[in-house]
C-alpha positions in Angstrom: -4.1 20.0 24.4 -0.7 18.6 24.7 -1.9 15.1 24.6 -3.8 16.1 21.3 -0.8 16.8 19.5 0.8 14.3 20.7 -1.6 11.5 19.8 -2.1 13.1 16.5 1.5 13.0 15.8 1.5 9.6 16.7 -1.4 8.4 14.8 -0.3 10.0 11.7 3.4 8.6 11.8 1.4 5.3 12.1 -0.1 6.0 8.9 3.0 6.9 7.1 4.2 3.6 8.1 1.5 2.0 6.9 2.1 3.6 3.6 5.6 3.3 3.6 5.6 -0.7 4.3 2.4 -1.0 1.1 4.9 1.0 -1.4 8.0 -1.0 -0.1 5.5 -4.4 -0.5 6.2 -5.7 3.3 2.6 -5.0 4.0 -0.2 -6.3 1.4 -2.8 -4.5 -0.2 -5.5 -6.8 1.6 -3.7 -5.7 5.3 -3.0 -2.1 4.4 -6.5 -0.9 4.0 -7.6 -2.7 7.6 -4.7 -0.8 9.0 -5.5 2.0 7.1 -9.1 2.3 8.1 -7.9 1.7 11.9 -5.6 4.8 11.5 -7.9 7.0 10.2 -10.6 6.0 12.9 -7.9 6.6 15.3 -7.1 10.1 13.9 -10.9 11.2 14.0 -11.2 10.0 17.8 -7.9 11.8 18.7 -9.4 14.9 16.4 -12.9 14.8 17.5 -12.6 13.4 21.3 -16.3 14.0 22.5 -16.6 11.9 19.0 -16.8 8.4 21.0 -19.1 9.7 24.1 -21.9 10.4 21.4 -21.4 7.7 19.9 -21.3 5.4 23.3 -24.1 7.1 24.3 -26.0 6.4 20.8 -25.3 2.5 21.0 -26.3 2.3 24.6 -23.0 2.1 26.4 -22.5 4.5 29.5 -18.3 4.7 29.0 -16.8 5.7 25.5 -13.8 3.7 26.8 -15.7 0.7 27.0 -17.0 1.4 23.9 -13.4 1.6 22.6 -12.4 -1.2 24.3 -15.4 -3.6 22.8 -14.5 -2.5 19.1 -11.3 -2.8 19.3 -11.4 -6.8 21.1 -13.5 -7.1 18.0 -11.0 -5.7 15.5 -8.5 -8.3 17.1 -10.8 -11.3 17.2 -11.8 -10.2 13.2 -7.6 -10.3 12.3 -7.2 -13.5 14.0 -9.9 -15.2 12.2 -8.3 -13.4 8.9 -5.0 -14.8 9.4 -6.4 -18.4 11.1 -7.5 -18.7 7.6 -4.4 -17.3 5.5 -2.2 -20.5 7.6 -5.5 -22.8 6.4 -4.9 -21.9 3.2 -0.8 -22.2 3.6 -1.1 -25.3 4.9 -3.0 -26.4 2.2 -0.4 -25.4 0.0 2.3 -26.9 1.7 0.8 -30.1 2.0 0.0 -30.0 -2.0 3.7 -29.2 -2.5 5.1 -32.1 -0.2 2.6 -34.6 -1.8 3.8 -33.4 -5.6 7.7 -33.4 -4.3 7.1 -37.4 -3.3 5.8 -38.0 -6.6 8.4 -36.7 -8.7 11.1 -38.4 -6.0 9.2 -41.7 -6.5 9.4 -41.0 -9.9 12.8 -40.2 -10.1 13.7 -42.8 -7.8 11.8 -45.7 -9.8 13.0 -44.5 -13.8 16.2 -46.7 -15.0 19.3 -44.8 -14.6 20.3 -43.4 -17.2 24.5 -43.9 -18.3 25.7 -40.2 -19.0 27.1 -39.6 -22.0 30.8 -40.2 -22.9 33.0 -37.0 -22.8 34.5 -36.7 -25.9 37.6 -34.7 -24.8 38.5 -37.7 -22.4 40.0 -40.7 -24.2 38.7 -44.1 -22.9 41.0 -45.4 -20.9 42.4 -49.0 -21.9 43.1 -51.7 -19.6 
């Protein structure tokens, strides 16, 4: 019973972080319902304990802790892949932005330099 509440308290803090780091906007929307829907699975298995022996039993798996153990090595693999392909996309941004960066230096580089103005407060020195 003890190890009820405590892993209840625990899940649920989890959640309130989760929520906490959404509303603050360290944590985006995209992220926060994965999270989110971990937390809450976690909460009904900590609520409902026999919950993942039926439901071992139902796939065809003799342990609810393998069971446990298989989903969540997918959860992981299913987040890397997610954020394999956020740094594709980054990169391809970065790259973009360096490639646009040379252009306007080349640019920059190759215009004729332009004499600045004379300050009219400054009187042209004679010599």
């Amino acid at each position: 019973m003890r190890s009820t509440i405590f892993f209840c308290v625990i899940t649920v803090a989890i959640l309130v972080s989760i929520f906490l780091l959404l509303r603050s906007r360290k944590l985006k929307e995209k992220y926060a319902v994965l999270w989110a829907l971990v937390g809450i699975a976690c909460l009904a298995l900590v609520a409902f304990p026999h919950l993942l022996s039926r439901v071992a039993s139902l796939v065809g798996i003799q342990v609810g802790s393998n069971l446990l153990f298989t989903l969540a090595i997918l959860l992981l693999l299913g987040i890397c892949l997610q954020l394999s392909l956020e740094v594709s996309a980054q990169e391809d941004k970065v790259r973009r932005l360096a490639e646009e960066a040379a252009i306007l230096r080349n640019e920059l580089e190759s215009a004729p330099a332009k004499q600045p103005p004379p300050d009219p407060e400054i009187p042209p020195t004679a010599g």
